[in-house]
N, C-alpha and C positions, 0 to 999 in steps of 0.2 A: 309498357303496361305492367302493372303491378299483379304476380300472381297470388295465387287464395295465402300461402304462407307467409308473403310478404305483410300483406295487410294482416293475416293473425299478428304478426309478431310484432307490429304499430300496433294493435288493438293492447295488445299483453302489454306492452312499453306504459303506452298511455294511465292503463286501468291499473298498473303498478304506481303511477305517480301519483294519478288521485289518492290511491289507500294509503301511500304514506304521506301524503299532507294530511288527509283525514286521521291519521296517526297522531300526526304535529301537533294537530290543533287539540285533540284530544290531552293530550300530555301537555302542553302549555297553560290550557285553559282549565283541565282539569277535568273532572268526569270520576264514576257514569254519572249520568242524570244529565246530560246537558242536551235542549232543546234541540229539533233539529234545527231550526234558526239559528243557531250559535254555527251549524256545521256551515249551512246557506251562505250566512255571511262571512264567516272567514276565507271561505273559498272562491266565492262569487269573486271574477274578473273586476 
């Protein structure tokens, strides 16, 4: 069984990989201004 620190630090992993795609797509696509729908779909599975 996974204890409370373990899972923080999957959580911290995780929420670090979205920010930097959300990064990515930023700098790629360009910005600010860009719809949240540009983030949706770039990232959407």
């Amino acid at each position: 069984m996974e204890s409370n620190a373990e899972r923080i630090d999957k959580l911290n992993s995780l929420s670090g990989q979205i920010l930097d795609s959300a990064i990515e797509v930023h700098r790629v696509l360009g910005g600010p201004g860009l719809l949240e729908v540009v983030y949706e779909e770039a990232l959407a599975p």
